[in-house]
Backbone as JSON, one array per atom type, in Angstrom:
{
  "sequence": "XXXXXXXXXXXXXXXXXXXXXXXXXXXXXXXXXXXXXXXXXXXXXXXXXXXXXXXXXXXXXXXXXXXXXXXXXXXXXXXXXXXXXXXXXXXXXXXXXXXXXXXXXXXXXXXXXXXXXXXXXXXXXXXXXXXXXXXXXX",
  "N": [[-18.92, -51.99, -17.52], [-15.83, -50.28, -16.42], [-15.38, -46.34, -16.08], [-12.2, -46.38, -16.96], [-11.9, -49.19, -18.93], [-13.72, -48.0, -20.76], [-12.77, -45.79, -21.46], [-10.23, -46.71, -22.61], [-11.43, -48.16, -24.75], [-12.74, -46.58, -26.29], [-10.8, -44.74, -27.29], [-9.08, -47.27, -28.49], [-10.89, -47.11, -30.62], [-11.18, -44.45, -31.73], [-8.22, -44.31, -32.64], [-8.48, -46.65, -34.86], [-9.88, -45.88, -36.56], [-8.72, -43.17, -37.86], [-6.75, -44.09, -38.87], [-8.58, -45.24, -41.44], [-8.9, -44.97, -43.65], [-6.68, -45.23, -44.85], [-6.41, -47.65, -45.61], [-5.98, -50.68, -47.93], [-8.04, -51.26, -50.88], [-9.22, -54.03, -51.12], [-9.15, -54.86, -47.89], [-10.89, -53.89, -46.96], [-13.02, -53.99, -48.74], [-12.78, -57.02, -47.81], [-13.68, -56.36, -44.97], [-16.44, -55.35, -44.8], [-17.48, -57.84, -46.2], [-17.13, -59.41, -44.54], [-18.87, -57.91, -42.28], [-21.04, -57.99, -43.09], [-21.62, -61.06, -42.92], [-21.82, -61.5, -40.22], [-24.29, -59.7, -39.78], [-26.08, -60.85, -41.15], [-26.0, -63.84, -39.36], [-26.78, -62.52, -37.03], [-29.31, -62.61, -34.28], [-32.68, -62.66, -34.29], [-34.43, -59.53, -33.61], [-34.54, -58.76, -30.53], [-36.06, -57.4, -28.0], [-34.02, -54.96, -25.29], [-33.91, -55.47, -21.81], [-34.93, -52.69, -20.22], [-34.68, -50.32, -17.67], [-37.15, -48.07, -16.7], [-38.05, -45.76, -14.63], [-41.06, -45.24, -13.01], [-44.02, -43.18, -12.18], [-45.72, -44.37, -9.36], [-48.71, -43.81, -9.43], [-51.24, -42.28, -11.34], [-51.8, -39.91, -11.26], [-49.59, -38.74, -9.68], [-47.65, -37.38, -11.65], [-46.96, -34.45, -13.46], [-46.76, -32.46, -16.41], [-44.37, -31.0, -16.02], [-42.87, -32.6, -15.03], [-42.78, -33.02, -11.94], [-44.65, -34.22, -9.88], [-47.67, -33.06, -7.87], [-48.18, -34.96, -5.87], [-45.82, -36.49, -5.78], [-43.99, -35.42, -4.78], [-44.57, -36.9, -1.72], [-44.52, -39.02, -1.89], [-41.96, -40.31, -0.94], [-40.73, -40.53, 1.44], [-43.39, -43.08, 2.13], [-42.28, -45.21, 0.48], [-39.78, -45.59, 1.48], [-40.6, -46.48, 3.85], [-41.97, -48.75, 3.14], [-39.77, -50.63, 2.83], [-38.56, -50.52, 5.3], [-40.79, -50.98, 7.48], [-41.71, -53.81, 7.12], [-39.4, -55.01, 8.12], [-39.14, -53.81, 10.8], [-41.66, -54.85, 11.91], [-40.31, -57.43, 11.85], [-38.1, -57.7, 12.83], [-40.12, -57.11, 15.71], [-41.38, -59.37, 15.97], [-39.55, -61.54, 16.07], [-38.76, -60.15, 18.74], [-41.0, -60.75, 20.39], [-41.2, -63.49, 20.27], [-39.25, -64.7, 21.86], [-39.25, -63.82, 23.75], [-41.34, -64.63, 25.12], [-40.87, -67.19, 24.72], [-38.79, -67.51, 26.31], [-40.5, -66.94, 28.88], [-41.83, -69.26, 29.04], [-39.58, -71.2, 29.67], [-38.97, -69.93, 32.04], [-40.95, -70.71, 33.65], [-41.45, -73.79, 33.55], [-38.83, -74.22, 34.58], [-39.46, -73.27, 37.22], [-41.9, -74.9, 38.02], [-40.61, -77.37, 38.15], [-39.4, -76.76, 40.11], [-40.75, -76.63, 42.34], [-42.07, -78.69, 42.26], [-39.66, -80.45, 43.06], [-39.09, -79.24, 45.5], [-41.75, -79.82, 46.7], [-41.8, -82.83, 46.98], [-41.14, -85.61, 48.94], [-38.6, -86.74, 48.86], [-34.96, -86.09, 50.05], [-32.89, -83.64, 48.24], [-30.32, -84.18, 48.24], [-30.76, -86.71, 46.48], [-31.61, -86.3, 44.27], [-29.11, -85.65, 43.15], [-27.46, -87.79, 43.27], [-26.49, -89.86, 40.3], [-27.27, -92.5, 40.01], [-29.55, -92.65, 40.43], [-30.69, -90.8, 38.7], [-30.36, -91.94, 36.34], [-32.47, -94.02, 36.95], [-35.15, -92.84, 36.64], [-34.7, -91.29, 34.55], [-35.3, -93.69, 33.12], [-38.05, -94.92, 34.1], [-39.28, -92.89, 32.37], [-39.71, -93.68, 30.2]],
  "CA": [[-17.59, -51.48, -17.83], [-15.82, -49.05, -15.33], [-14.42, -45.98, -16.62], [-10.66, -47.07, -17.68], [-12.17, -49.81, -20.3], [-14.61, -47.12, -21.79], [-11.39, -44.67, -21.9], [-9.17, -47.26, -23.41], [-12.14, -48.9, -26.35], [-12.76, -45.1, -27.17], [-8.72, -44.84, -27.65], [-8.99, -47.69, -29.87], [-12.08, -46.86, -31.91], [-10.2, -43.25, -32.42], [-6.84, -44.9, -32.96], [-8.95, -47.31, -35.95], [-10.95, -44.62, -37.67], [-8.17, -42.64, -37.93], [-6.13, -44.81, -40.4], [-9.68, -46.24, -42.02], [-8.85, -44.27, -45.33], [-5.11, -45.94, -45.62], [-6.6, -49.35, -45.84], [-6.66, -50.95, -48.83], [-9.83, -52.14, -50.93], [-9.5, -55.47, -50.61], [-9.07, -54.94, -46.77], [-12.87, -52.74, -46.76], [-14.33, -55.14, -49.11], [-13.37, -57.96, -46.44], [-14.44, -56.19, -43.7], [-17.52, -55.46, -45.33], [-18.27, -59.01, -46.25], [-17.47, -59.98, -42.62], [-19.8, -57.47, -41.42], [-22.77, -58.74, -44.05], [-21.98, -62.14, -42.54], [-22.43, -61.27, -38.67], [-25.63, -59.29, -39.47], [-26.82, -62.49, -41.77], [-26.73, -64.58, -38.38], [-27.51, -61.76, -35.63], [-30.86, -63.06, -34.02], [-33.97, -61.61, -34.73], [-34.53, -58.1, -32.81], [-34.6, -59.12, -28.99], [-35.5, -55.58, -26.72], [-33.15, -55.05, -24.74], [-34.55, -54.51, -20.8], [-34.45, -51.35, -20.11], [-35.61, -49.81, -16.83], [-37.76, -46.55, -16.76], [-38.5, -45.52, -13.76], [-42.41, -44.38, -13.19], [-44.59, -42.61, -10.89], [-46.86, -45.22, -8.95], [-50.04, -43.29, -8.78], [-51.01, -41.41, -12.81], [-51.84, -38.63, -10.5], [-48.62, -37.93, -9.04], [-46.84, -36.67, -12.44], [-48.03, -33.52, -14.58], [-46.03, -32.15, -17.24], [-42.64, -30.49, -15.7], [-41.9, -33.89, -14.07], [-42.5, -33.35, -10.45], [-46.02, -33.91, -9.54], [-48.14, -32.86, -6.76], [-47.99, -36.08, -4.85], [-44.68, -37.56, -5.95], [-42.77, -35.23, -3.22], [-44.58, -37.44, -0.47], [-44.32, -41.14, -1.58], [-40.73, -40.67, -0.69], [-40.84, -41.77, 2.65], [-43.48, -43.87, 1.89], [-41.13, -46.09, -0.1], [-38.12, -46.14, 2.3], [-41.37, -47.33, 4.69], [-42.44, -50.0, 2.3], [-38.91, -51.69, 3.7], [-38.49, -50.51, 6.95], [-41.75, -51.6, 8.49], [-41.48, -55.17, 7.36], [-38.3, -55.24, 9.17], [-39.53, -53.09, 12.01], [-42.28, -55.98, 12.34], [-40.09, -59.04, 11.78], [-37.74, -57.54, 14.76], [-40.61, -57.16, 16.79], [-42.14, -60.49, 15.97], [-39.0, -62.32, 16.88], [-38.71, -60.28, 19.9], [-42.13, -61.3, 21.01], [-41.54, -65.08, 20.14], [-37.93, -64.79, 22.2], [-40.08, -63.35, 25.2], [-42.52, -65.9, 24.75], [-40.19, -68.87, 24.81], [-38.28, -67.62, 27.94], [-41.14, -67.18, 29.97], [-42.25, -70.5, 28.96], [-38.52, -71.67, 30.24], [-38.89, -70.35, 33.25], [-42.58, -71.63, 34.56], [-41.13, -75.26, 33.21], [-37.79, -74.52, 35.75], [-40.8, -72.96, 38.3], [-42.81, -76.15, 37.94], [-39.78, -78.33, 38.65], [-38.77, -76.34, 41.82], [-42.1, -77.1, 42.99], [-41.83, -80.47, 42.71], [-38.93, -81.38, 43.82], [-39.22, -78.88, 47.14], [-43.12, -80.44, 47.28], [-41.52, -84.26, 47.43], [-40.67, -86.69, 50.41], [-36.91, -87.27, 48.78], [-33.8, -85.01, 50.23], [-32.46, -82.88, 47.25], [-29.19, -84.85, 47.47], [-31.06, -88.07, 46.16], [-31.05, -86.12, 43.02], [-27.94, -85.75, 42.9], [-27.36, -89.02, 42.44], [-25.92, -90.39, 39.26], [-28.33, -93.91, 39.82], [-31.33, -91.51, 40.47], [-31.05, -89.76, 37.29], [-30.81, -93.19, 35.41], [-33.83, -94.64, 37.23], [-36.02, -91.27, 36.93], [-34.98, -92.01, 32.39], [-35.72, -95.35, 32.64], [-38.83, -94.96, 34.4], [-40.4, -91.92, 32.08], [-40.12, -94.48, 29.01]],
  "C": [[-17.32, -50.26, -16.96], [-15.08, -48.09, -16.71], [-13.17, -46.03, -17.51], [-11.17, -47.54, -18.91], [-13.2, -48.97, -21.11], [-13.44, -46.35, -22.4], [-10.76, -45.49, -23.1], [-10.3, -47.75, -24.8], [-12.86, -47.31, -26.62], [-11.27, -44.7, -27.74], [-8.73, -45.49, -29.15], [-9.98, -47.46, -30.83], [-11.18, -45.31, -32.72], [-8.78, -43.7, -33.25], [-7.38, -45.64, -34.49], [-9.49, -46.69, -37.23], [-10.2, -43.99, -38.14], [-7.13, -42.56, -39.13], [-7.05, -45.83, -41.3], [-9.56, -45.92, -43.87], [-7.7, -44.67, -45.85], [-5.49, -46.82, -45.99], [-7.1, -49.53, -46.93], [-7.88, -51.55, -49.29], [-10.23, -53.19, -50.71], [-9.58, -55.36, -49.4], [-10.11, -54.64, -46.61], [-13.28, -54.02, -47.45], [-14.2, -56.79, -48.16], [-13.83, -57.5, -45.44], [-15.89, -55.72, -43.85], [-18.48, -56.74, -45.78], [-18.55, -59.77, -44.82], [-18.61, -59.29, -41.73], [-21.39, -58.11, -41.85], [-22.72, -60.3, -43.65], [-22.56, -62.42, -41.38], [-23.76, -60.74, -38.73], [-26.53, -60.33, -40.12], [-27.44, -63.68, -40.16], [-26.56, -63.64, -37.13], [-28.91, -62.46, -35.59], [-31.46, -62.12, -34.09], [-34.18, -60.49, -33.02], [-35.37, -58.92, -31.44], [-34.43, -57.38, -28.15], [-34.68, -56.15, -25.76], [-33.78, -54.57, -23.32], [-34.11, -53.16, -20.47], [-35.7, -50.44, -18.81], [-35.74, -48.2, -16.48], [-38.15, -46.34, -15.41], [-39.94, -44.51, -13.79], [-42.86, -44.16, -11.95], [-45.71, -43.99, -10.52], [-47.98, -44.76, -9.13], [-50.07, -41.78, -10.44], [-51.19, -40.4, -12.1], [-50.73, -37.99, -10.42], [-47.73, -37.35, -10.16], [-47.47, -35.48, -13.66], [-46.74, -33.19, -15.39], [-44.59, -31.82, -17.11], [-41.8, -31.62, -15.01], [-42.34, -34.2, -12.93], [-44.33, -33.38, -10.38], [-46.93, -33.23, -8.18], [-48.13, -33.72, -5.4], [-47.02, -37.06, -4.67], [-44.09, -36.66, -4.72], [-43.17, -35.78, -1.79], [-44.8, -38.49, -0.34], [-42.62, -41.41, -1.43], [-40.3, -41.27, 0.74], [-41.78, -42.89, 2.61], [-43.07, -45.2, 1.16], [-40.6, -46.67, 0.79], [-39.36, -47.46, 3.82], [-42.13, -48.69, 4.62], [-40.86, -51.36, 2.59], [-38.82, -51.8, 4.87], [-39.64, -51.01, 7.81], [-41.79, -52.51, 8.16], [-40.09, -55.65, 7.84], [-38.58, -55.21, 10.34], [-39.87, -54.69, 12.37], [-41.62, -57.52, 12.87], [-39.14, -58.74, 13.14], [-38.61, -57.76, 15.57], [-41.4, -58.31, 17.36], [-41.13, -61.34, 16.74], [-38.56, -61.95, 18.12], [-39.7, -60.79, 21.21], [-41.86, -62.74, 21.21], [-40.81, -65.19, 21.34], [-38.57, -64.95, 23.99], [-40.76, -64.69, 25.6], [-41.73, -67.2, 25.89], [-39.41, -68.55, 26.23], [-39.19, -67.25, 28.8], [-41.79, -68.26, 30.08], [-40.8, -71.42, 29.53], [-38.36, -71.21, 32.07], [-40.18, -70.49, 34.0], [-42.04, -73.2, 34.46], [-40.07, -75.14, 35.01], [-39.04, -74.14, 37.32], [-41.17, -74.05, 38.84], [-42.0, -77.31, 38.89], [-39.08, -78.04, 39.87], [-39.57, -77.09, 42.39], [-42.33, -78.23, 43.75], [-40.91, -81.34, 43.13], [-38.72, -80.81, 45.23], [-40.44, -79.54, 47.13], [-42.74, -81.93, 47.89], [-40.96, -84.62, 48.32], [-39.09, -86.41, 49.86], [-36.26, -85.9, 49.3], [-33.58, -84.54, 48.9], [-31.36, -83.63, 47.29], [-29.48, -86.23, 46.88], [-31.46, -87.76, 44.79], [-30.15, -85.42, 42.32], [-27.14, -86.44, 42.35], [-27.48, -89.43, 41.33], [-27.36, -92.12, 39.1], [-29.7, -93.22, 39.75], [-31.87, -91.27, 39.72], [-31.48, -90.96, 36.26], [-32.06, -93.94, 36.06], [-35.25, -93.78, 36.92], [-35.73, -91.58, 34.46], [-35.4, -92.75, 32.41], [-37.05, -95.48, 32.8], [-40.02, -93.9, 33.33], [-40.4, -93.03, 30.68], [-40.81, -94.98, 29.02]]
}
């Protein structure tokens, strides 16, 4: 709930309470039986989560709160994300590397061989070339 709807269901709780002593008895003794009916089927006591925040390490907290070693797992934290990032950048810049120097020894390879061979360079050029050169690696 933002703001506003806290403002406005404090409004009406004030606004309700306010005229709770005009209302007649019959009106209390139904809203009294209605309430003894909702707590009849409320489910059985379910905690509610509720997050505490604690020191990692029983060391790091003594009595006033702040401990001796809690003021320097604070960067260690922010580093408990940032270096498995760091890494995964540097992993896929390694792979990236990798794979284009493996792209160009392949184009390397294929210079090679087609300046090493008997044929002119415009004989693969050729459109029939290319389809005989597929047909043939099957």
């Amino acid at each position: 709930m933002n703001t506003d709807d806290l403002n406005f269901a404090y409004k009406v709780r004030h606004a309700l309470n306010e005229r709770l002593d005009d209302l007649p008895a019959a009106t209390t003794d139904r809203l009294a039986q209605a309430r003894k009916l909702a707590m009849a089927r409320k489910k059985a006591h379910v905690a509610a989560p509720l997050a505490v925040r604690q020191s990692r390490f029983a060391i790091a907290s003594n009595n006033d709160g702040g401990g001796v070693l809690s003021q320097g797992f604070g960067w260690l934290g922010r580093m408990g994300v940032a270096l498995p990032l760091l890494l995964l950048v540097g992993g896929l810049t390694g792979i990236y590397h990798f794979e284009e120097q493996q792209r160009i020894a392949d184009l390397a390879e294929m210079d090679a061989a087609v300046l090493s061979d008997e044929l002119p360079p415009t004989a693969y050029l050729d459109h029939g070339f290319n389809a005989y050169l597929a047909q043939s690696e099957r």
